[in-house]
C-alpha positions as CSV (number, residue, x, y, z in Angstrom):
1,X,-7.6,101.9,3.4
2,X,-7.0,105.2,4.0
3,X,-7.1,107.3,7.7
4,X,-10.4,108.3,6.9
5,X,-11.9,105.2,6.7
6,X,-10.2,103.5,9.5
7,X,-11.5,103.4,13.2
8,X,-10.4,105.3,16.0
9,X,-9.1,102.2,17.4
10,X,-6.7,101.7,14.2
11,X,-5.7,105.1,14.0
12,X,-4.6,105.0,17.6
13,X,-2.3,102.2,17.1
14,X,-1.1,103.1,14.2
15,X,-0.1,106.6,15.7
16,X,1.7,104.3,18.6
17,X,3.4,102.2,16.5
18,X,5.1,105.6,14.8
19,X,5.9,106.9,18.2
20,X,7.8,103.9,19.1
21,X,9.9,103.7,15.7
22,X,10.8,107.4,15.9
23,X,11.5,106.8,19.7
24,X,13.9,104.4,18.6
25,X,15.7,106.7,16.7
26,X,16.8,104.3,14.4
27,X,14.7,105.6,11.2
28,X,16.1,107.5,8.8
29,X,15.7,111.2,8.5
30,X,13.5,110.6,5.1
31,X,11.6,108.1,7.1
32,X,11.3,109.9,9.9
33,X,9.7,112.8,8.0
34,X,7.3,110.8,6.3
35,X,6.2,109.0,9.5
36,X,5.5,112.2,11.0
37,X,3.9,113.9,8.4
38,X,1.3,110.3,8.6
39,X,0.9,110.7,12.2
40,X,-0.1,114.4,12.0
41,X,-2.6,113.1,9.4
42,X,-3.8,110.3,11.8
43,X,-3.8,113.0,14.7
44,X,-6.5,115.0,13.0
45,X,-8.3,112.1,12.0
46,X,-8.6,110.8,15.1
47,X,-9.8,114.5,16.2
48,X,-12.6,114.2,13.9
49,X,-13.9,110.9,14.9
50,X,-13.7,111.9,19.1
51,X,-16.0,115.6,18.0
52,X,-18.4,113.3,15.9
53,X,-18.4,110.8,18.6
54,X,-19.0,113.7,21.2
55,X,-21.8,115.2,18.8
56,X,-23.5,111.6,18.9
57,X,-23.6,111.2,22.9
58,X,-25.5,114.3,23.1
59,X,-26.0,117.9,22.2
60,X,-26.5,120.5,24.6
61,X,-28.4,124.0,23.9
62,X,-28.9,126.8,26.3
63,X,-32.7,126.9,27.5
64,X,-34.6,131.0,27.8
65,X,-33.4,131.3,31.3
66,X,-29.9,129.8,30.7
67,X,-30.3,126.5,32.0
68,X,-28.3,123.7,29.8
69,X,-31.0,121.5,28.1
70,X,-30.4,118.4,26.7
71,X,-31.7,117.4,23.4
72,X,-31.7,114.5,21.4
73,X,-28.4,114.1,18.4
74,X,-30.1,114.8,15.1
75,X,-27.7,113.0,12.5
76,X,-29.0,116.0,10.0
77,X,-26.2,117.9,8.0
């Protein structure tokens, strides 16, 4: 299963458990590239996820005289 497909939750420990091993500084510098190159990857997943999660609790427009206006989340693409 790739990033993409994962939850925010997975991602996020995932990410944690690459911190820790490159904390340790234990890993070889292959490894360590290759673990950091997969966290970026999870980083921007997990971006993704938190703006469509923000998108879902609500979107705000701007009403004629300025005032924010709250309108339902349309799930249209």
């Amino acid at each position: 299963m790739n990033q993409n497909n994962k939850t925010f939750e997975e991602n996020m420990q995932r990410l944690e458990q690459i911190v820790r091993a490159m904390e340790r500084g234990d890993v070889a510098l292959d490894e360590s590239l290759k673990l950091f190159q997969e966290g970026t990857q999870l980083v921007r997943s997990c971006e993704k996820l938190l703006d469509e999660a923000q998108l879902q609790v609500n979107k705000i427009a701007t009403a004629a005289d300025g005032s924010p206006v709250e309108e339902a989340f349309s799930d249209e693409r």
